[in-house]
Structures are given as structure tokens and as C-alpha cells.
N, C-alpha and C positions, 0 to 999 in steps of 0.2 A: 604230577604237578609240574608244570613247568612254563617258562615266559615264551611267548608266542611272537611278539614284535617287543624290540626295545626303540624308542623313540626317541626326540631333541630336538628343538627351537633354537631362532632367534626372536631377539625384541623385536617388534616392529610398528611402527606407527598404525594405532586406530582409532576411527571417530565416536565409535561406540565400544572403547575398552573404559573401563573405570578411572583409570591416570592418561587416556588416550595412547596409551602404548601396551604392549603386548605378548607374552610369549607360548600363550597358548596353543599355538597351531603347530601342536607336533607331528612330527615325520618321522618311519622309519629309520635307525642307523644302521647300513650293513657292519657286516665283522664282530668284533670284540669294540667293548667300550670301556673305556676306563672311571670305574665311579672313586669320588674322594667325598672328603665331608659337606664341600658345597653340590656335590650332586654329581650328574656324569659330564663328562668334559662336552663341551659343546652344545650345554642345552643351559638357558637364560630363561628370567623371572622379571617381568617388568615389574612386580610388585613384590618385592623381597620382603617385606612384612608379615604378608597374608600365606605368600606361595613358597617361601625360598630359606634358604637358613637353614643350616643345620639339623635344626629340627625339625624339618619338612625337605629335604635333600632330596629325594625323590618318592614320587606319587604311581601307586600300581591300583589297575581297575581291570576286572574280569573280564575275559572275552564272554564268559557265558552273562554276565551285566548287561553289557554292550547288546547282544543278541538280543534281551529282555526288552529295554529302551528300544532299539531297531520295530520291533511289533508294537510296541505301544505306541512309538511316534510315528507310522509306516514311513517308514525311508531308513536308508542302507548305513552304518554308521562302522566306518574304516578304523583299524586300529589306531589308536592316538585320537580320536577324535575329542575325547573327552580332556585333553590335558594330560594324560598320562603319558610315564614314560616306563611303565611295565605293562604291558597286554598281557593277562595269567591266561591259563587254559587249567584248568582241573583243580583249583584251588579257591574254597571261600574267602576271599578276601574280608567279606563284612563279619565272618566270622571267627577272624582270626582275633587273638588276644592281644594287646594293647600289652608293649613291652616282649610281645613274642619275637623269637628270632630268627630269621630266614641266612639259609645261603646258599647261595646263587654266583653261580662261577667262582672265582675266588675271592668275592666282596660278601661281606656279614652285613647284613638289615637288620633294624629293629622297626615293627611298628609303635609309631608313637600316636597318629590322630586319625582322624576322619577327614574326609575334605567338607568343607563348608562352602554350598554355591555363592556365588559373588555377582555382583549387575556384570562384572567382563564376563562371567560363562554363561550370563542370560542373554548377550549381544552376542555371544558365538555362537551358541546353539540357534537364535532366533526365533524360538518357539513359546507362545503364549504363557505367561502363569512359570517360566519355568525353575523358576529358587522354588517356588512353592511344592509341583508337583516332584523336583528332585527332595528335596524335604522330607515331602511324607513317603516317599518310594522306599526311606532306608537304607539304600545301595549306595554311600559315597565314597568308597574307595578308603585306598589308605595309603596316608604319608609314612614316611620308613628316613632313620636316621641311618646313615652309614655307620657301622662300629668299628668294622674293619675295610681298607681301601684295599683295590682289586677291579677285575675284569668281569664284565656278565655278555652276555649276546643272547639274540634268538634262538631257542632251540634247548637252551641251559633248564635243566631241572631249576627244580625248589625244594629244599629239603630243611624242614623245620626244626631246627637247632635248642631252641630253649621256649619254655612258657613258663611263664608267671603262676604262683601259688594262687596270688589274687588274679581272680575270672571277669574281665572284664571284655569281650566283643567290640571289635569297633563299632558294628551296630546298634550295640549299646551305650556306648559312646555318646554317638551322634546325639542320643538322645538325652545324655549326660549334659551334652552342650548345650541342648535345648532347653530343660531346665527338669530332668529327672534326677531327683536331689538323692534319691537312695543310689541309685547308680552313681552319682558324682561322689558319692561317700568313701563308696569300694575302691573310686578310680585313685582314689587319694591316697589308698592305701599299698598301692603300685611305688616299688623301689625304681628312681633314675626315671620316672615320667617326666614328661616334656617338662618345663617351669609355664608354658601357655596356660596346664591346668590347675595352674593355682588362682592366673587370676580369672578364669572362666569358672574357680568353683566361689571367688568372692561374689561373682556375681548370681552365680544361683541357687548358693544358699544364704548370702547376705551375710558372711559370720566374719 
């Protein structure tokens, strides 16, 4: 298991980003990078809300995903394409456990979420239907909290450091967010989860 491309943005003006700006269009970084708790140095979130923060620090999606998507959409889709700024190779990301802990060069991750597509990654991608068809694909990647600050680069193993008693998949997850009230249960019962799933569980169990 190990990272393939590490990647980084800036903002940049768009007509079709959700707030008209943007920083979705990641690029490979040569070398080492330095991640802290806002993410890795040199890479920006036009929407700190949705994308940014601490507890969404940085965003990693499979190269084998990627390849997946690549055949379903026939066209050729470059590391980073998706917003990412971990490209994995030999690693389930969707099935990695929510509160699991990765580490990677000498920075500690934890995953905390799923990505949730947004109208800016339906104007970047350009392709019909596409919050819907990433929806139901299941494959959304996973946000990761820094725990510990430190260096990663391409080339850098993954070595899974801690899981959680309680089993929760970011795959399952996603579908916690969507409104799978048994899953949202379990996720509840996750020590140091994001505080996002508390009010995403007001909303789908109404309690």
C-alpha cells in the first residue's frame, strides 16, 4: 500500500465552481510535503466549509477508483483529477474504517468522512448526471484529519496504525450520510468522530 502522486491547488476563479472560485484542480507535488492540521502546505479550498478544515485536511482516492471511473466514463483520468491529494495504489480506501489511522511518511491520518459530490465537482468533471452516478458508484474517497504534523511524498508506503472497535467503512458511511439510520447508529458510537456527524445524524434520524 502506498501513495502514488501527492498533489495541491490554488484558488482560482470559475464560472461554473459553486462560490465561482475553486481549488479543485490538483497537480502533482515533486519532493516531500509538508502536512499540518490545515492540510499540506500549498494546497487551498475555495470552500472551507464543505472541503477544508481540519476535519477534512486532506482528501485521498484510489488509483484503482480512478481506473474504475476511467472505463465507465471512457476517457483517461490523471492522478488528482478527482480533487485528491493522496493518489493510493493497493489500498481500499472505501473500505477503510472511519477513525482508522494511517501513516505516511512521518505524518499520522486519521480517516474521518467520505467526500460528498458537490455542483463544483459536477462542473469539473462535465459529465451528465454526475452527483447522481458518483452517489450511487459508492467510491467517494476519504477525508483524513492530521493527528500528527510531518512530511509525506510519492512513493511513501501506508501503514495502518489503529482501527476502531466500532466498524464502520467509509462506504458505509456514505451511505450513513444518505440516510442509512442503522449505520448512522454505529457511526455514533465512534470515540473523537468528526462533530459533522452529529449534525448529519440530527438529520437522519430526526432525534
Amino acid at each position: 500500500m502506498r501513495v502514488v502522486t501527492v498533489s495541491a491547488g490554488r484558488v482560482v476563479d470559475a464560472d461554473w465552481a459553486q462560490l465561482h472560485r475553486t481549488g479543485i484542480d490538483k497537480r502533482p507535488v515533486p519532493g516531500r510535503v509538508a502536512v499540518r492540521a490545515e492540510g499540506l502546505d500549498g494546497d487551498e479550498q475555495a470552500d472551507r466549509k464543505s472541503h477544508g478544515g481540519p476535519e477534512q485536511a486532506v482528501y485521498a482516492y484510489a488509483r484503482e477508483d480512478l481506473d474504475w471511473w476511467a472505463a465507465e466514463l471512457g476517457r483517461e483520468l490523471r492522478d488528482g483529477m478527482f480533487g485528491e491529494n493522496l493518489t493510493t495504489l493497493g489500498l481500499d480506501v472505501n473500505g477503510a474504517l472511519i477513525g482508522e489511522r494511517w501513516r505516511i511518511g512521518s505524518a499520522l491520518l486519521e480517516v474521518t468522512a467520505p467526500r460528498v459530490p458537490c455542483a463544483t465537482f459536477r462542473g469539473w468533471m462535465g459529465e451528465p448526471g454526475w452527483v447522481k452516478r458518483f452517489t450511487q458508484a459508492e467510491r467517494p474517497g476519504a477525508y483524513l484529519r492530521v493527528v500528527q504534523d510531518g512530511e509525506l511524498g510519492a512513493g511513501d508506503g501506508i501503514r495502518v496504525e489503529f482501527r476502531p472497535e466500532t466498524r464502520v467503512t467509509v462506504a458505509e458511511s456514505f451511505r450513513a450520510y444518505h440516510g442509512a439510520r442503522e449505520v448512522m447508529r454505529r457511526l455514533l458510537k465512534i470515540p473523537g468522530r468528526s462533530h459533522k456527524w452529529d449534525s448529519a445524524a440530527k438529520r437522519v434520524l430526526g432525534d
